[in-house]
LUMFIRO-219404 format. One record per residue: residue number from 0; residue in three letters; x, y, z of N, C-alpha, C in turn. Coordinates in steps of 0.1 Angstrom, whole numbers, plus 5000, padded with zeros to 4 digits. Atoms other than C-alpha are relative to their C-alpha. Example, Ala and Ser with C-alpha at 12.3 -4.5 7.8 and 13.67 -1.06 7.14 Angstrom:
@num = 0, residuo = ALA, n.xx = 5009, n.yy = 4988, n.zz = 5000, ca.xx = 5123, ca.yy = 4955, ca.zz = 5078, c.xx = 5009, c.yy = 5012, c.zz = 5000
@num = 1, residuo = SER, n.xx = 4991, n.yy = 4989, n.zz = 5000, ca.xx = 5137, ca.yy = 4989, ca.zz = 5071, c.xx = 4992, c.yy = 5011, c.zz = 5008
//
This chain:
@num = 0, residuo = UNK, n.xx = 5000, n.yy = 5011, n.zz = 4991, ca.xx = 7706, ca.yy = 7418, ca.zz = 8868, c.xx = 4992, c.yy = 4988, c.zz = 4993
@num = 1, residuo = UNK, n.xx = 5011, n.yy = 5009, n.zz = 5009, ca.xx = 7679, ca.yy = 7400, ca.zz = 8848, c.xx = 5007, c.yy = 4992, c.zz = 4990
@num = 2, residuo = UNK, n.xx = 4994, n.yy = 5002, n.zz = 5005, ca.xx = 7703, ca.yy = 7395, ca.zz = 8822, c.xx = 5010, c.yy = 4989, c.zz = 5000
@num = 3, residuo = UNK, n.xx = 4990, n.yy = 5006, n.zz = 4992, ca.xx = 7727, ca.yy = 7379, ca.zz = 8846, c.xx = 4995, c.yy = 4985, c.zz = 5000
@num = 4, residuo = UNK, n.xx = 5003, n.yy = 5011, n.zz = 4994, ca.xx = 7704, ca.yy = 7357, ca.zz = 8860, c.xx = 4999, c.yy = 4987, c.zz = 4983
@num = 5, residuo = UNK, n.xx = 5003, n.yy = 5011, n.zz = 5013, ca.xx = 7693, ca.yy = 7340, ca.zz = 8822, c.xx = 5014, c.yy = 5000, c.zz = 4997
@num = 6, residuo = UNK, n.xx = 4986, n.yy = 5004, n.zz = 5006, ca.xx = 7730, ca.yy = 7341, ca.zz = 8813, c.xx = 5003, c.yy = 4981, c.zz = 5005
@num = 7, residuo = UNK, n.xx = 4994, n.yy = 5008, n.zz = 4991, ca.xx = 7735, ca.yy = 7318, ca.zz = 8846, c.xx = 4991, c.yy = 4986, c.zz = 4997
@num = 8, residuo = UNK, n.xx = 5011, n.yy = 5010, n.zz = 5009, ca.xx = 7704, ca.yy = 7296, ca.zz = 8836, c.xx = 4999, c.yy = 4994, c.zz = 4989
@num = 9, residuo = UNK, n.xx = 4999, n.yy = 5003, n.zz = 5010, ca.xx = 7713, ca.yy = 7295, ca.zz = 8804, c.xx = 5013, c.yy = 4991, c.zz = 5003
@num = 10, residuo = UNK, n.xx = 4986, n.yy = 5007, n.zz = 4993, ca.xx = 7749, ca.yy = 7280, ca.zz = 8814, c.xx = 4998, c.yy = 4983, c.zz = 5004
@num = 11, residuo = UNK, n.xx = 4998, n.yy = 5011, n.zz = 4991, ca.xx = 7734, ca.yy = 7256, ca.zz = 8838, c.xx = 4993, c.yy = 4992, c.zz = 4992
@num = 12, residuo = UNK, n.xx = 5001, n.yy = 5008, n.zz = 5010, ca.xx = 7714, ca.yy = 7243, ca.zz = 8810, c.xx = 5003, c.yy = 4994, c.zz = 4992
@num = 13, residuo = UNK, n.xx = 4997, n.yy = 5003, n.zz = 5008, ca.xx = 7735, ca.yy = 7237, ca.zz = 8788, c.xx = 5011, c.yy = 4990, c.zz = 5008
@num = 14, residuo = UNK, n.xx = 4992, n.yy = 5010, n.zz = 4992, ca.xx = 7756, ca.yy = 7217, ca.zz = 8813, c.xx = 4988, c.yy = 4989, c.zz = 5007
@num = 15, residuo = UNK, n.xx = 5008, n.yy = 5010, n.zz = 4997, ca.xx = 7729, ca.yy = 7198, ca.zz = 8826, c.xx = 4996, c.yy = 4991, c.zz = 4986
@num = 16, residuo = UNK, n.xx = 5004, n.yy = 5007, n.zz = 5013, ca.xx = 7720, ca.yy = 7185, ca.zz = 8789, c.xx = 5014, c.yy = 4985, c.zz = 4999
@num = 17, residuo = UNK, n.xx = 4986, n.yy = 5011, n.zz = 4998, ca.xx = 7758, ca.yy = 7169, ca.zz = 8791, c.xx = 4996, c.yy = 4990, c.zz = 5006
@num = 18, residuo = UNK, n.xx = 4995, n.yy = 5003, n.zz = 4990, ca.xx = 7757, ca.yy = 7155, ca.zz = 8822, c.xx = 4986, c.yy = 4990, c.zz = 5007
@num = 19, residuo = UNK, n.xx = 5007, n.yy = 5007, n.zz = 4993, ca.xx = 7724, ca.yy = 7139, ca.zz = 8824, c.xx = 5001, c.yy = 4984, c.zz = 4990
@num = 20, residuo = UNK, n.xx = 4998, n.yy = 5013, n.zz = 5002, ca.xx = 7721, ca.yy = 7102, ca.zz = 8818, c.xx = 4991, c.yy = 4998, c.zz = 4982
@num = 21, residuo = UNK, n.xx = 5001, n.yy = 5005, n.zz = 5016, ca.xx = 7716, ca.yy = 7087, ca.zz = 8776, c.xx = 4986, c.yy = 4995, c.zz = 5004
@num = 22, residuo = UNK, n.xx = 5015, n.yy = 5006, n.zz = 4998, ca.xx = 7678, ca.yy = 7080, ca.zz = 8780, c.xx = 4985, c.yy = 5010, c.zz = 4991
@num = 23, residuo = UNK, n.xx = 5015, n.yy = 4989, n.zz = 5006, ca.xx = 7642, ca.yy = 7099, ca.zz = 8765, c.xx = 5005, c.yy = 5010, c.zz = 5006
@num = 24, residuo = UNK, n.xx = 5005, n.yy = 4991, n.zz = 4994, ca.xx = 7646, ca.yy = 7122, ca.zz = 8790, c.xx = 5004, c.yy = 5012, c.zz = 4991
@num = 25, residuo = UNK, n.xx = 4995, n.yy = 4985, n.zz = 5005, ca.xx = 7666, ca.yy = 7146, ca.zz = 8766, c.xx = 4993, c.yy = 5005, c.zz = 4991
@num = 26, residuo = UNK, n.xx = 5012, n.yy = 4993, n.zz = 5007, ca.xx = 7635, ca.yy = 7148, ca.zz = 8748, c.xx = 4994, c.yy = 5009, c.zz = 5006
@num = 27, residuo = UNK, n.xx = 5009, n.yy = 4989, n.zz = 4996, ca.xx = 7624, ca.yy = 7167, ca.zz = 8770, c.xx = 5003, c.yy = 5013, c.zz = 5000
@num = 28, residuo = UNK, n.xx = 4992, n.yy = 4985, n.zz = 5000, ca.xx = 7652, ca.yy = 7192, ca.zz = 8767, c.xx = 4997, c.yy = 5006, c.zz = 4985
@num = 29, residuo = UNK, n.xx = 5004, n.yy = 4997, n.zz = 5012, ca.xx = 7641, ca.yy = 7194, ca.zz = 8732, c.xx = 4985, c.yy = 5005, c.zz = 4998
@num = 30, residuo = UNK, n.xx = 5008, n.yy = 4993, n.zz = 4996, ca.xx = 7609, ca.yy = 7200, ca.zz = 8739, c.xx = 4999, c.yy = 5012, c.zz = 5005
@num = 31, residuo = UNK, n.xx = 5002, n.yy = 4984, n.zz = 4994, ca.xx = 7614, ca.yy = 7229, ca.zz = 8762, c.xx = 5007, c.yy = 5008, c.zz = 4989
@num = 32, residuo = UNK, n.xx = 4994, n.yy = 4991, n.zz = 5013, ca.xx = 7637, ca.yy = 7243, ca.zz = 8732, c.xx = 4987, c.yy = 5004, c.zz = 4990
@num = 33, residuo = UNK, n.xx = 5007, n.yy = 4997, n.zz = 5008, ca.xx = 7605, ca.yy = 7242, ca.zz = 8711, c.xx = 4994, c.yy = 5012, c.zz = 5009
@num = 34, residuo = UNK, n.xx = 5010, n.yy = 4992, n.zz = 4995, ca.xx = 7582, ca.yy = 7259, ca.zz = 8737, c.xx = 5012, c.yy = 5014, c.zz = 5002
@num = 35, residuo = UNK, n.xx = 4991, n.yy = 4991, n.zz = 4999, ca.xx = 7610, ca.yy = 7283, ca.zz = 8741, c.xx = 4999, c.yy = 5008, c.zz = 4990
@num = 36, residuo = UNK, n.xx = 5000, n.yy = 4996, n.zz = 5020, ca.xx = 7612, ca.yy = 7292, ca.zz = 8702, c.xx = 4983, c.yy = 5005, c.zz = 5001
@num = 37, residuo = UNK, n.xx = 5013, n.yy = 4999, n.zz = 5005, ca.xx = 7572, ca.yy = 7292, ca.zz = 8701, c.xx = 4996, c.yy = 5013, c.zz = 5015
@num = 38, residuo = UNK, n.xx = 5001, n.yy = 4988, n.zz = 4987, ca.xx = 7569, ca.yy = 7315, ca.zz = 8738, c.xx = 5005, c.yy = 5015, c.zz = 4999
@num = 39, residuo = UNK, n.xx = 4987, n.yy = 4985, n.zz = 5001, ca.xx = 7595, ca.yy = 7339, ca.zz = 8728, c.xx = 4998, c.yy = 5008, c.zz = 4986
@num = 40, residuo = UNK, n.xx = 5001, n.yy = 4994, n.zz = 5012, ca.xx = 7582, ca.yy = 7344, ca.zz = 8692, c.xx = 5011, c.yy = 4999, c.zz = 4992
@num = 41, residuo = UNK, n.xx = 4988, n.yy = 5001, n.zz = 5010, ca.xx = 7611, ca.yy = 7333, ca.zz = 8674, c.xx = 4999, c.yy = 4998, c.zz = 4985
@num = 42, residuo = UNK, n.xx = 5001, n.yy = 5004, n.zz = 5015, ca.xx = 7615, ca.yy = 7326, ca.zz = 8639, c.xx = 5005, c.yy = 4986, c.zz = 4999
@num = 43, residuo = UNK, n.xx = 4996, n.yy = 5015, n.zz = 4996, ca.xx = 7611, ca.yy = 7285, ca.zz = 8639, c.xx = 5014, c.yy = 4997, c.zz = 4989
@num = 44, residuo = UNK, n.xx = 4995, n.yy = 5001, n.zz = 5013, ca.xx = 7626, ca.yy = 7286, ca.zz = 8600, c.xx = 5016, c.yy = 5006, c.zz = 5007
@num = 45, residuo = UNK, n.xx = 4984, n.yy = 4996, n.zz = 5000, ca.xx = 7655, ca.yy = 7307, ca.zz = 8612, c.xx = 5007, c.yy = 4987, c.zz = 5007
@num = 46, residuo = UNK, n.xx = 4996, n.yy = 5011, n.zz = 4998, ca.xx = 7662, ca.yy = 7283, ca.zz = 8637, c.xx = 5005, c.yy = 4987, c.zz = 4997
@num = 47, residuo = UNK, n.xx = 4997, n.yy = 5011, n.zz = 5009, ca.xx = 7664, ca.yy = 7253, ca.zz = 8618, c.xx = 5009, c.yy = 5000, c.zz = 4992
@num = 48, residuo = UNK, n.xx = 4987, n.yy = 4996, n.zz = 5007, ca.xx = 7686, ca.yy = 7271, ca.zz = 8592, c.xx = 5009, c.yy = 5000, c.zz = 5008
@num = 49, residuo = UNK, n.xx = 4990, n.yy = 4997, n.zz = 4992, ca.xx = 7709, ca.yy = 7282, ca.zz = 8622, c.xx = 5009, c.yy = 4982, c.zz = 5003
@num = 50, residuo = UNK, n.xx = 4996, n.yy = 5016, n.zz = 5002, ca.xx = 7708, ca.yy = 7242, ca.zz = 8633, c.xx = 5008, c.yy = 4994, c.zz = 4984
@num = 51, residuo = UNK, n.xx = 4993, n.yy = 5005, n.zz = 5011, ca.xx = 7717, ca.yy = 7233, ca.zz = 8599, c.xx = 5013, c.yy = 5003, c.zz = 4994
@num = 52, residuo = UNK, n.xx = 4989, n.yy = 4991, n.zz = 5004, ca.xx = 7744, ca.yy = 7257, ca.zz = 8593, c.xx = 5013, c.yy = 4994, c.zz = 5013
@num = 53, residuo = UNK, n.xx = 4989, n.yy = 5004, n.zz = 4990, ca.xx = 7763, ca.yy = 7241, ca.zz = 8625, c.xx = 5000, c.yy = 4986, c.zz = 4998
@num = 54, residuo = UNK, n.xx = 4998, n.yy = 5014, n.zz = 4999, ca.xx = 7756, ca.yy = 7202, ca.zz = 8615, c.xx = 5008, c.yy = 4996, c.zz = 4996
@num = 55, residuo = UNK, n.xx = 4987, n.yy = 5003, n.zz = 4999, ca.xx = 7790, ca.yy = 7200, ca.zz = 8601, c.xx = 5007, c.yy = 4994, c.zz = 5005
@num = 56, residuo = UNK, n.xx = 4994, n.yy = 5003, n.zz = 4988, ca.xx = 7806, ca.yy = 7203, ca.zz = 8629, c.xx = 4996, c.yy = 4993, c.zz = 5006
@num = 57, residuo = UNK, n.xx = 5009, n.yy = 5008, n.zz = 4991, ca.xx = 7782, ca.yy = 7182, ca.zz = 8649, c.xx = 5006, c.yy = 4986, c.zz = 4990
@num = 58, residuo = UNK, n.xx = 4998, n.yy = 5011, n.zz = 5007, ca.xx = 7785, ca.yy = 7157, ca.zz = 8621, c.xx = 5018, c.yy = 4994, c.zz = 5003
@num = 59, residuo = UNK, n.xx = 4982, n.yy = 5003, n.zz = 5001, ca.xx = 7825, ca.yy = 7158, ca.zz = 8623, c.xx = 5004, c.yy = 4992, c.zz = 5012
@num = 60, residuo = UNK, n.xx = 5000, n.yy = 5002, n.zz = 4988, ca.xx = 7823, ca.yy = 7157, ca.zz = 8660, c.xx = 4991, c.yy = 4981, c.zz = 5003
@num = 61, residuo = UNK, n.xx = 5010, n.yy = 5010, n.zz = 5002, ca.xx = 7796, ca.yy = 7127, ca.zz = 8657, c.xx = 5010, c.yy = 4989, c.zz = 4994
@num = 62, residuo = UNK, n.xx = 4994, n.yy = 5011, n.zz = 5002, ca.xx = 7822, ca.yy = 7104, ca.zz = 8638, c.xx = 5010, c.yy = 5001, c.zz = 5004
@num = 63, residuo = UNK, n.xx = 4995, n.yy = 5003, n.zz = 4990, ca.xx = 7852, ca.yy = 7114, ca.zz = 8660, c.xx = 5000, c.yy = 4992, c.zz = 5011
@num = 64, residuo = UNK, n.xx = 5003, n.yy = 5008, n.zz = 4981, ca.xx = 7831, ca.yy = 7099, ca.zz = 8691, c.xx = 4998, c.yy = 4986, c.zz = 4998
@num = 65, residuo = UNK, n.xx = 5007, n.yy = 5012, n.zz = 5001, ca.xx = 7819, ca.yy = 7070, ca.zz = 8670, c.xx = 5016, c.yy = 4987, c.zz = 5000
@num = 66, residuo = UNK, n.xx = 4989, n.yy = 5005, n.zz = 5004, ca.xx = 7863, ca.yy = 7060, ca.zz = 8662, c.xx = 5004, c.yy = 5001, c.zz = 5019
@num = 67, residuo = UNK, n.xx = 4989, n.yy = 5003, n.zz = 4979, ca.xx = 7870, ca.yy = 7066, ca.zz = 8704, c.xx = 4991, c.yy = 4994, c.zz = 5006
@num = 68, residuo = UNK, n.xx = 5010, n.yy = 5008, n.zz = 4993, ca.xx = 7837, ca.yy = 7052, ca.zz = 8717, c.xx = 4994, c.yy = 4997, c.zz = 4993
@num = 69, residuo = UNK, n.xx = 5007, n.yy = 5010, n.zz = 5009, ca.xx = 7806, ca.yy = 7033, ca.zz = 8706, c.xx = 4987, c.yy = 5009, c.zz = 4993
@num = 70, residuo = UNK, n.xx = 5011, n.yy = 4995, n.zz = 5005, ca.xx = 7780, ca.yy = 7041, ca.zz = 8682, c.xx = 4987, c.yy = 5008, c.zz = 5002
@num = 71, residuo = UNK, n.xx = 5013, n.yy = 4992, n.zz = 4992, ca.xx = 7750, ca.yy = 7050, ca.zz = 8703, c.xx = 5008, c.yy = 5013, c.zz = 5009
@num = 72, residuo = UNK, n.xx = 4994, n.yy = 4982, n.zz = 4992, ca.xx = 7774, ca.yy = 7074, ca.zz = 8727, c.xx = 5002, c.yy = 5009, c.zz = 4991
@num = 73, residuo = UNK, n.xx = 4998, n.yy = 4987, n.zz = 5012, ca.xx = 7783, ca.yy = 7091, ca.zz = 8695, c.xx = 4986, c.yy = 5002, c.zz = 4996
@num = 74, residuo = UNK, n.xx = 5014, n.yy = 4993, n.zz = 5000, ca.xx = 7750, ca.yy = 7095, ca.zz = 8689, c.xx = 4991, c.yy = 5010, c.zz = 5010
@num = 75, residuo = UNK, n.xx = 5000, n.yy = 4992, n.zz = 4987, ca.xx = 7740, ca.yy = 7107, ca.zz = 8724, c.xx = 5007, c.yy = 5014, c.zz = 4995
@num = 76, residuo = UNK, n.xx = 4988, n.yy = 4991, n.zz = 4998, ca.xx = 7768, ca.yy = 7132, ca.zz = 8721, c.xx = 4995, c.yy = 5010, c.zz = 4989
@num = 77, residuo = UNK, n.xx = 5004, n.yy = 4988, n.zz = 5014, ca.xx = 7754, ca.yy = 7146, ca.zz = 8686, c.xx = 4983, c.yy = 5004, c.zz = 5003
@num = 78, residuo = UNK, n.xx = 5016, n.yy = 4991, n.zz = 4998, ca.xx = 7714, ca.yy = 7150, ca.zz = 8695, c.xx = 5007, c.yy = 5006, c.zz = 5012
@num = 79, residuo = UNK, n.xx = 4998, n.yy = 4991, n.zz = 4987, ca.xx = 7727, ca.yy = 7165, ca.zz = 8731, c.xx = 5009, c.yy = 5012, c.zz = 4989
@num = 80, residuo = UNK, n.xx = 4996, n.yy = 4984, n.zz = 5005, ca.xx = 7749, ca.yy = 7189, ca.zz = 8709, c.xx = 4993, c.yy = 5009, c.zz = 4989
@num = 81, residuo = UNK, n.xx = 5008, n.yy = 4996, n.zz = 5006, ca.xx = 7721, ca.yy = 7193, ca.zz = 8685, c.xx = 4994, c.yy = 5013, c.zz = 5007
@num = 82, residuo = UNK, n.xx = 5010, n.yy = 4993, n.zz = 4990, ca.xx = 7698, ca.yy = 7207, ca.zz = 8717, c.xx = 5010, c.yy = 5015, c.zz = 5004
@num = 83, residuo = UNK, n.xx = 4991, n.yy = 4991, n.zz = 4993, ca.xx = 7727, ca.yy = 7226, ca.zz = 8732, c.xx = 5002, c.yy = 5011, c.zz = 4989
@num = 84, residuo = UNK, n.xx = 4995, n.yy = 4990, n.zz = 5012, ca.xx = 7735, ca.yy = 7246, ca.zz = 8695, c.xx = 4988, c.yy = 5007, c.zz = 5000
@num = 85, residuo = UNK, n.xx = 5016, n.yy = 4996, n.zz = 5001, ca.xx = 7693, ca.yy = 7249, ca.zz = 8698, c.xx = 5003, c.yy = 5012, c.zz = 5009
@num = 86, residuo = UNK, n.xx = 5000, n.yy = 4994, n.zz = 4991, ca.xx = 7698, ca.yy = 7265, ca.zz = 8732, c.xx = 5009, c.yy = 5013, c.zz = 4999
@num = 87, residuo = UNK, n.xx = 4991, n.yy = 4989, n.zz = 4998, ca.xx = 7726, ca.yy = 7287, ca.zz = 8725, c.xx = 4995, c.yy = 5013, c.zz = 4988
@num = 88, residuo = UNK, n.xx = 5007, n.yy = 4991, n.zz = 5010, ca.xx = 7704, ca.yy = 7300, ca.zz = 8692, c.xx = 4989, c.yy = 5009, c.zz = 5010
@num = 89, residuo = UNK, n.xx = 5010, n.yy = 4991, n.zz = 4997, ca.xx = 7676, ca.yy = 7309, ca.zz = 8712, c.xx = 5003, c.yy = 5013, c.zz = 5012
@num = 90, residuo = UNK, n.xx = 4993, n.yy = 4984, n.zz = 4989, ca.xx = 7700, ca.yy = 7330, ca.zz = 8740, c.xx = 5005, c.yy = 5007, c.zz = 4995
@num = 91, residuo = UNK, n.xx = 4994, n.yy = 4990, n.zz = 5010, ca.xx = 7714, ca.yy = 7348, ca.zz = 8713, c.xx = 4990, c.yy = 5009, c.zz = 4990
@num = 92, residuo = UNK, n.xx = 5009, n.yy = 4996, n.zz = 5003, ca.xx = 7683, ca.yy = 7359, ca.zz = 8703, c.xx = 4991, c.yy = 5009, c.zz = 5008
@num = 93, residuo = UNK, n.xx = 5004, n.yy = 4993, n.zz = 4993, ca.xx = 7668, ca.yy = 7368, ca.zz = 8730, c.xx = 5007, c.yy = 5010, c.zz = 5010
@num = 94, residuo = UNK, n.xx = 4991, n.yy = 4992, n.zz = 4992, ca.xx = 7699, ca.yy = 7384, ca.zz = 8746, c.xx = 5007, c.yy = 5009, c.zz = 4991
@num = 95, residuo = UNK, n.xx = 4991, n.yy = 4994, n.zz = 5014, ca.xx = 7718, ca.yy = 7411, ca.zz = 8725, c.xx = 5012, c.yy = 5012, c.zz = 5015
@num = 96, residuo = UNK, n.xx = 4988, n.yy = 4996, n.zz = 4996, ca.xx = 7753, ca.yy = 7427, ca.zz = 8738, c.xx = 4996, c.yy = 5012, c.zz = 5009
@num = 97, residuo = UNK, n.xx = 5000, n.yy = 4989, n.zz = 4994, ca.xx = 7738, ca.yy = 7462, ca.zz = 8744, c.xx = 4991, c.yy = 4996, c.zz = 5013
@num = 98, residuo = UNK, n.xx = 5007, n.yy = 5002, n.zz = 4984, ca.xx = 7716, ca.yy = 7445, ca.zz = 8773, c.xx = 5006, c.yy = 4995, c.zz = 5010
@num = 99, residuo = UNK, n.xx = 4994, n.yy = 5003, n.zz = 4987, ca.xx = 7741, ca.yy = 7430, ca.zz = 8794, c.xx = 5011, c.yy = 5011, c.zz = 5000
@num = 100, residuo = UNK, n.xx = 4993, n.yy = 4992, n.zz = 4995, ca.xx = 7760, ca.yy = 7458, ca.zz = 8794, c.xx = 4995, c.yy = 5010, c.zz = 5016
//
């Protein structure tokens, strides 16, 4: 059940990051990713690699948005999917297959 619930949390997080308004505030979602990483005992270094191993895509994605919309939303669009690739490292970490079973 425990399981359940951070899945669901994890979820609404990563939709709330979308969906909130182009401002600082998503510093703050980056922040809690840190304290997340540093609470949970993570490996910061892996992290970072993991980040870097998806900027690619982010990057590809990042000048797609910049040819349909404007510069700064493509920007938006790439640190929010920076945070969200953060978030989905650190539930993949702390979650593994044989516990939501």
């Amino acid at each position: 059940m425990k399981d359940i619930i951070k899945f669901l949390l994890f979820i609404i997080y990563a939709t709330a990051i979308f969906f909130l308004p182009n401002c600082l505030f998503i510093l703050l979602f980056f922040i809690v990713n840190l304290l997340i990483i540093i609470l949970a005992k993570l490996n910061l270094k892996k992290a970072i690699t993991n980040t870097l191993k998806i900027l690619p895509f982010i990057l590809f994605t990042f000048i797609i948005n910049i040819f349909l919309d404007s510069f700064i939303n493509a920007l938006w669009v790439g640190i929010k999917l920076i945070i969200v690739c953060n978030a989905t490292f650190i539930y993949s970490q702390t979650t593994t297959v044989a516990r939501t079973c």
